[in-house]
PDB file with SEQRES, HELIX, SHEET and CRYST1 records, atoms N, CA, C and O in Angstrom:
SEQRES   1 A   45  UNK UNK UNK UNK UNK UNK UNK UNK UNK UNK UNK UNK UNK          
SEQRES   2 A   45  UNK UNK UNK UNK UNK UNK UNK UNK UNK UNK UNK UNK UNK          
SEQRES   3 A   45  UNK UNK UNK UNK UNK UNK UNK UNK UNK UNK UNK UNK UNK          
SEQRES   4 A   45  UNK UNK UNK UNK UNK UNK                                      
HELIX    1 AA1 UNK A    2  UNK A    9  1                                   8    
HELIX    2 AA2 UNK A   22  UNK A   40  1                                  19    
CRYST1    1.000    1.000    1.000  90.00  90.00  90.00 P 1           1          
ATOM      1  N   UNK A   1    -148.130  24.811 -37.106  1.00  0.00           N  
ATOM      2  CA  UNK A   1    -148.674  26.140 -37.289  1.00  0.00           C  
ATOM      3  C   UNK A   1    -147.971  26.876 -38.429  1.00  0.00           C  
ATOM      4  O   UNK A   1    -148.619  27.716 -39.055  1.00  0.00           O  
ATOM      5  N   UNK A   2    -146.810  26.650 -38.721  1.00  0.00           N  
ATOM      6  CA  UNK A   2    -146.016  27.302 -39.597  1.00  0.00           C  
ATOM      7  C   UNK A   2    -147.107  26.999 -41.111  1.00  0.00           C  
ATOM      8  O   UNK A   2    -147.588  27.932 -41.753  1.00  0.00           O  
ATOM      9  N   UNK A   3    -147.271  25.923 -41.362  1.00  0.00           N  
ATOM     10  CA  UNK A   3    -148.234  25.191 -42.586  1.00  0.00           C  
ATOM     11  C   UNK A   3    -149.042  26.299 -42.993  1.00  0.00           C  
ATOM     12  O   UNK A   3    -149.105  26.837 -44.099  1.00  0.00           O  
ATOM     13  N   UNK A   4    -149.813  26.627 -41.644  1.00  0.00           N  
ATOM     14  CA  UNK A   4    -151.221  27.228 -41.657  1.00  0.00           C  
ATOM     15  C   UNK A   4    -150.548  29.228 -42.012  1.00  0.00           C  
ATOM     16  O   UNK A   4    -150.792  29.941 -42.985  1.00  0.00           O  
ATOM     17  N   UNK A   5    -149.903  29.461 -41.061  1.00  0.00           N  
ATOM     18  CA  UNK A   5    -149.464  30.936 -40.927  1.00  0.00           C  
ATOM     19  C   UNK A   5    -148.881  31.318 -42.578  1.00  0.00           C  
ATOM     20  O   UNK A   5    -149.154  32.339 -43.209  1.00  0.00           O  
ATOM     21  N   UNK A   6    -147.921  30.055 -43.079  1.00  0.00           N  
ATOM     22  CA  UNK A   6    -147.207  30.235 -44.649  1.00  0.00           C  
ATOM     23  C   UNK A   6    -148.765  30.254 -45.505  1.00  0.00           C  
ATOM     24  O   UNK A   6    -149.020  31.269 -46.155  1.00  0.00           O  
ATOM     25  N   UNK A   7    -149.399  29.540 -45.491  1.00  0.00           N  
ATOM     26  CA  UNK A   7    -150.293  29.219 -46.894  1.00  0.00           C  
ATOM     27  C   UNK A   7    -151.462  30.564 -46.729  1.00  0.00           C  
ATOM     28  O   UNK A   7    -151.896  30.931 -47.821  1.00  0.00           O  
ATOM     29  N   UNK A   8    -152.041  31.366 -45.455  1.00  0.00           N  
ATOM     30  CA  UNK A   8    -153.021  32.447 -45.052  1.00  0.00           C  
ATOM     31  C   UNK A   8    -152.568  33.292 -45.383  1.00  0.00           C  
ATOM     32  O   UNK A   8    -153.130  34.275 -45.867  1.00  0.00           O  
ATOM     33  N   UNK A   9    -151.309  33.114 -45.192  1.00  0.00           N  
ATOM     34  CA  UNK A   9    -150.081  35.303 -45.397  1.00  0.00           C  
ATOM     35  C   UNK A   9    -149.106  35.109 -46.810  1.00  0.00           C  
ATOM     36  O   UNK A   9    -148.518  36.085 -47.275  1.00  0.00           O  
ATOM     37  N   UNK A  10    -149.017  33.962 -47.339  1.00  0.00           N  
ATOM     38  CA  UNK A  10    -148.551  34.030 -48.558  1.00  0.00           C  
ATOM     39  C   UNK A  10    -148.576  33.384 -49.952  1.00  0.00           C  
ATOM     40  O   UNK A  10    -148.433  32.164 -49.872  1.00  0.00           O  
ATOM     41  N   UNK A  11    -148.727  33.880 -51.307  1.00  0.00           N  
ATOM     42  CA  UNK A  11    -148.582  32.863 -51.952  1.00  0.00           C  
ATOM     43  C   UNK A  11    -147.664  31.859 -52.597  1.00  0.00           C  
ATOM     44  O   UNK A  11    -146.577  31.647 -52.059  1.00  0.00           O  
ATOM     45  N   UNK A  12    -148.057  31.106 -53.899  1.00  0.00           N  
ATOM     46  CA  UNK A  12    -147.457  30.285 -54.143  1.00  0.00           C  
ATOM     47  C   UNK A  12    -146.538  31.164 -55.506  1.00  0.00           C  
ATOM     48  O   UNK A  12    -145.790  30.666 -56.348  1.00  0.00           O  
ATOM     49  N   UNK A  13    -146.808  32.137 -55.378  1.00  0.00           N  
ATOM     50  CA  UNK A  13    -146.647  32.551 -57.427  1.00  0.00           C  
ATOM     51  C   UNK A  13    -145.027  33.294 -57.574  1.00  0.00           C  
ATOM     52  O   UNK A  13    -144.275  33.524 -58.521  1.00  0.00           O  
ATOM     53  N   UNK A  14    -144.974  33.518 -56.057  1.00  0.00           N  
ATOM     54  CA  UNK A  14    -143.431  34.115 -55.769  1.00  0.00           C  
ATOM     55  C   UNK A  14    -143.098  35.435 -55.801  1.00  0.00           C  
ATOM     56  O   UNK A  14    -141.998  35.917 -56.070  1.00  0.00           O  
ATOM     57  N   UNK A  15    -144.431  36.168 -55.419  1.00  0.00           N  
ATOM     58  CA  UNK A  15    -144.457  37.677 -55.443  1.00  0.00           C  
ATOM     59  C   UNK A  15    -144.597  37.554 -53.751  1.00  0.00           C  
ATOM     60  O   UNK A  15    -144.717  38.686 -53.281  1.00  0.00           O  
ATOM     61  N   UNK A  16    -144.614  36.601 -52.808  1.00  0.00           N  
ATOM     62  CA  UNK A  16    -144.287  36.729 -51.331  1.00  0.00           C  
ATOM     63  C   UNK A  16    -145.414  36.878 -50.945  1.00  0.00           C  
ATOM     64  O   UNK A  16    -145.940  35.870 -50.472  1.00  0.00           O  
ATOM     65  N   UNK A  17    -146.144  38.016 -50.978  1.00  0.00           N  
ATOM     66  CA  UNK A  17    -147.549  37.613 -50.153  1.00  0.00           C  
ATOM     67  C   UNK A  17    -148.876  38.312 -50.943  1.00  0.00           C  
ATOM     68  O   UNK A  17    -148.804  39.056 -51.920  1.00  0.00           O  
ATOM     69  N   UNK A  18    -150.045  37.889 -50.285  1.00  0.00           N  
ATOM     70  CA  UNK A  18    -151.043  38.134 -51.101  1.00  0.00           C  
ATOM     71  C   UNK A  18    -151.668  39.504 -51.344  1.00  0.00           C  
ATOM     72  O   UNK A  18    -152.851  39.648 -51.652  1.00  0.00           O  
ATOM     73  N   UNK A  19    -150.790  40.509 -51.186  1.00  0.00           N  
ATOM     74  CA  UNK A  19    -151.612  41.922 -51.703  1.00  0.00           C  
ATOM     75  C   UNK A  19    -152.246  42.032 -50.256  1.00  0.00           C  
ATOM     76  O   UNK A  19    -153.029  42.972 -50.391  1.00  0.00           O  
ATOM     77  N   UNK A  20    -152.333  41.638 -49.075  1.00  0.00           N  
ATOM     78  CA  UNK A  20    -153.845  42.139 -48.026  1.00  0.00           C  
ATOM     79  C   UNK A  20    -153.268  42.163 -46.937  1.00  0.00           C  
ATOM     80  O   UNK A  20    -152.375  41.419 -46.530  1.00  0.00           O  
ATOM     81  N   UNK A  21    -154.079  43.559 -46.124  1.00  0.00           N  
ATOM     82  CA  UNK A  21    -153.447  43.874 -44.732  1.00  0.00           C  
ATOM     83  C   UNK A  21    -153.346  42.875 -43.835  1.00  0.00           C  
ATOM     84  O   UNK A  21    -153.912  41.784 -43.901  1.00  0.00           O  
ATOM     85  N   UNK A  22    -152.451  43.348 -42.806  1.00  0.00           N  
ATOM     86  CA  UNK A  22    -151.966  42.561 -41.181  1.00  0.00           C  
ATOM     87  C   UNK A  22    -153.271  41.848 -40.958  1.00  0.00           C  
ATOM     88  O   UNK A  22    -153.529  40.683 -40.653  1.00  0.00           O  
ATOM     89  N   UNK A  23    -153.838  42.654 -41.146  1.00  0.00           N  
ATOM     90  CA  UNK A  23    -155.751  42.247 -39.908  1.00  0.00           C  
ATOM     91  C   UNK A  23    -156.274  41.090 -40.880  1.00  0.00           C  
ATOM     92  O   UNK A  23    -156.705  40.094 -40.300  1.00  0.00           O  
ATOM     93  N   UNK A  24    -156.298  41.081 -42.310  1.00  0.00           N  
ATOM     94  CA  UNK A  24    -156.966  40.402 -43.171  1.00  0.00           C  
ATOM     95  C   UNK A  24    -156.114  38.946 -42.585  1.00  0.00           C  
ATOM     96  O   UNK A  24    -156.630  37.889 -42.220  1.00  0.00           O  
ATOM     97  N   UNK A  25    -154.859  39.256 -42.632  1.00  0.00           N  
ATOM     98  CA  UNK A  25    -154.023  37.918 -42.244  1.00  0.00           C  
ATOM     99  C   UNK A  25    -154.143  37.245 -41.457  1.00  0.00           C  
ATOM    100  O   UNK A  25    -154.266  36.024 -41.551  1.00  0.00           O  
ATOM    101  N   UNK A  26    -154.131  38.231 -40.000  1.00  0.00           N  
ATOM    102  CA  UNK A  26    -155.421  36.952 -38.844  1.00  0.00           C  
ATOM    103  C   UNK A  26    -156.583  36.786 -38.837  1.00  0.00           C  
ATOM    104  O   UNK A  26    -157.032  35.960 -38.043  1.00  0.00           O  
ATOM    105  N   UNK A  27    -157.295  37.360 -39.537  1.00  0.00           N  
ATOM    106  CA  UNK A  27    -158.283  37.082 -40.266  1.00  0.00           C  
ATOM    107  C   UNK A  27    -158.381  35.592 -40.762  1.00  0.00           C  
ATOM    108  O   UNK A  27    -159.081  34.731 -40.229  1.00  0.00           O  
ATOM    109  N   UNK A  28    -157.674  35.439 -41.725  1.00  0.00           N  
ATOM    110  CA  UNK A  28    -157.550  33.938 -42.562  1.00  0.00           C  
ATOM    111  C   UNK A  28    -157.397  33.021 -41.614  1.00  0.00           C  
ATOM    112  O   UNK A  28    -158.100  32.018 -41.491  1.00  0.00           O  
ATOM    113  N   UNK A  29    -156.023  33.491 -40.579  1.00  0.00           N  
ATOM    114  CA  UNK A  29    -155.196  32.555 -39.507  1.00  0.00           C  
ATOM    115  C   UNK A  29    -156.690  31.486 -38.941  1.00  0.00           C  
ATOM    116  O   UNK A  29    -157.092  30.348 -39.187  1.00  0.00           O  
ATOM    117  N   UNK A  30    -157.114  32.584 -38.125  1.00  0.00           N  
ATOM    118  CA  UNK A  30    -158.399  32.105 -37.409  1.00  0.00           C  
ATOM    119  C   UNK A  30    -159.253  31.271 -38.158  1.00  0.00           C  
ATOM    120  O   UNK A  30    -159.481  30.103 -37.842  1.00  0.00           O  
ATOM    121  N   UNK A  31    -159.795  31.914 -39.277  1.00  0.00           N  
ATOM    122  CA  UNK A  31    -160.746  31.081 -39.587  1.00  0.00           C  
ATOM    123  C   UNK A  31    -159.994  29.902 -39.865  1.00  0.00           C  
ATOM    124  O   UNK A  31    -160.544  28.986 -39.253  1.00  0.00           O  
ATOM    125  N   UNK A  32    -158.989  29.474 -40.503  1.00  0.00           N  
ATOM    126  CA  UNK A  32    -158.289  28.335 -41.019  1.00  0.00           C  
ATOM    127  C   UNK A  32    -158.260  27.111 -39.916  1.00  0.00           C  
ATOM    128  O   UNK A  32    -158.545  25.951 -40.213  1.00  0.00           O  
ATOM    129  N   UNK A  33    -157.819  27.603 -38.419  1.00  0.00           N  
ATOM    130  CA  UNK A  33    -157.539  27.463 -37.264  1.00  0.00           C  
ATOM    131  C   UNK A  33    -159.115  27.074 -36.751  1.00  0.00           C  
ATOM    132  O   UNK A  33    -159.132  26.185 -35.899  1.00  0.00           O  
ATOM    133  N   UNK A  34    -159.993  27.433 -37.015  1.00  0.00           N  
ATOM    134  CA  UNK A  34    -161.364  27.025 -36.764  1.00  0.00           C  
ATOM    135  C   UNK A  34    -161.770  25.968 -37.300  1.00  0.00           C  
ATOM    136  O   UNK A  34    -162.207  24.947 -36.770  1.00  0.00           O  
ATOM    137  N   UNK A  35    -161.582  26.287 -38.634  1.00  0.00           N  
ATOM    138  CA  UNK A  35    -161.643  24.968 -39.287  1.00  0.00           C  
ATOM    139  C   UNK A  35    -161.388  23.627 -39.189  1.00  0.00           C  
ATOM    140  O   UNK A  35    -162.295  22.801 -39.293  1.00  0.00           O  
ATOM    141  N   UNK A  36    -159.942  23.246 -38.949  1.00  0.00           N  
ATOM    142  CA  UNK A  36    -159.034  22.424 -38.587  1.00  0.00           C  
ATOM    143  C   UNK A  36    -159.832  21.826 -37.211  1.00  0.00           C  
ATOM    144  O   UNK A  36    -160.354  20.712 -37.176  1.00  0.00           O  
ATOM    145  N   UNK A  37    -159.821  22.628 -36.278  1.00  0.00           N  
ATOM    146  CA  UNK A  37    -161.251  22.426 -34.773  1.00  0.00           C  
ATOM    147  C   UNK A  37    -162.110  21.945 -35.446  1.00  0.00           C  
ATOM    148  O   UNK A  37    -161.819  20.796 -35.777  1.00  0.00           O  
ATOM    149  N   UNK A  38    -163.054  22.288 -35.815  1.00  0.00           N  
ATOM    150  CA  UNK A  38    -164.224  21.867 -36.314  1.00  0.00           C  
ATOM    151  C   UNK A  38    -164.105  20.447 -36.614  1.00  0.00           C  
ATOM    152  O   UNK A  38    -164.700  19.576 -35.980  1.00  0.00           O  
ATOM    153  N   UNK A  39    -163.211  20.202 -37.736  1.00  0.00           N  
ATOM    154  CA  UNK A  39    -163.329  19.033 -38.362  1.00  0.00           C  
ATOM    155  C   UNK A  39    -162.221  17.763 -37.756  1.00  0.00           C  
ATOM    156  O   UNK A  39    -162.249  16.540 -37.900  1.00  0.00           O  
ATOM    157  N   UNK A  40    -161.117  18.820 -36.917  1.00  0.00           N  
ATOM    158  CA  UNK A  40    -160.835  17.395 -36.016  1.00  0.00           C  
ATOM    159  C   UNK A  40    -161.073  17.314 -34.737  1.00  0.00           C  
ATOM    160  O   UNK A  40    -160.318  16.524 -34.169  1.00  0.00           O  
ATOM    161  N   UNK A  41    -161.941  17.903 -33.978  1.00  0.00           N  
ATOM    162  CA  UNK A  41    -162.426  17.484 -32.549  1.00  0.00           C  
ATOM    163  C   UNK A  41    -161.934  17.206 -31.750  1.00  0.00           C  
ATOM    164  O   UNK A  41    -162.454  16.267 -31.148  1.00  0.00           O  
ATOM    165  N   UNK A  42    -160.434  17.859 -31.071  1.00  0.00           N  
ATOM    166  CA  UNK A  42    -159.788  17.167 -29.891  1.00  0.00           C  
ATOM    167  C   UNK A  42    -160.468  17.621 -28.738  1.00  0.00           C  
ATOM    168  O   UNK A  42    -160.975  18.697 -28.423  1.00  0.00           O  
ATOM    169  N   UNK A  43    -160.300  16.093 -27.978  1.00  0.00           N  
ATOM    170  CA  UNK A  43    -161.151  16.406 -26.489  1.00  0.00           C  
ATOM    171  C   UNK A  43    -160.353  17.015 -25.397  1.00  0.00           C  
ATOM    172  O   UNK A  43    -160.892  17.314 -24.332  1.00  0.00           O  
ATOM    173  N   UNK A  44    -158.998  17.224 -25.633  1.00  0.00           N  
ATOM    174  CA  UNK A  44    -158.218  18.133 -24.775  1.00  0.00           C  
ATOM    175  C   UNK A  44    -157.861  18.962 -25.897  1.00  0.00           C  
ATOM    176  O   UNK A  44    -157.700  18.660 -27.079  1.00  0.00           O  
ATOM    177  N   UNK A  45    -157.718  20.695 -24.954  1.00  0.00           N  
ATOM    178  CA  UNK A  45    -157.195  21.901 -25.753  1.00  0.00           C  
ATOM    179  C   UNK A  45    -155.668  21.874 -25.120  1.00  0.00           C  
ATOM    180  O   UNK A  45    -154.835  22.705 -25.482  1.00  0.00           O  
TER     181      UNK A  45                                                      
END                                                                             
């Protein structure tokens, strides 16, 4: 989770994070986190 939480809430350019509010951030979290579901299908949660 750390992977996912570092690359949604910050960038790479070394100014720390991307300019966008708390909410936008779980915002990303989720969808990213959906994604990952989607495309790997575990049959236990």
């Amino acid at each position: 989770m750390n992977g996912v939480i570092h690359n949604c809430t910050h960038s790479n350019e070394g100014d720390g994070n991307l300019g966008i509010s708390e909410n936008e951030m779980f915002l990303q979290i989720f969808k990213y986190t959906e994604t990952l579901f989607s495309k790997i299908r575990p049959s236990k949660v």
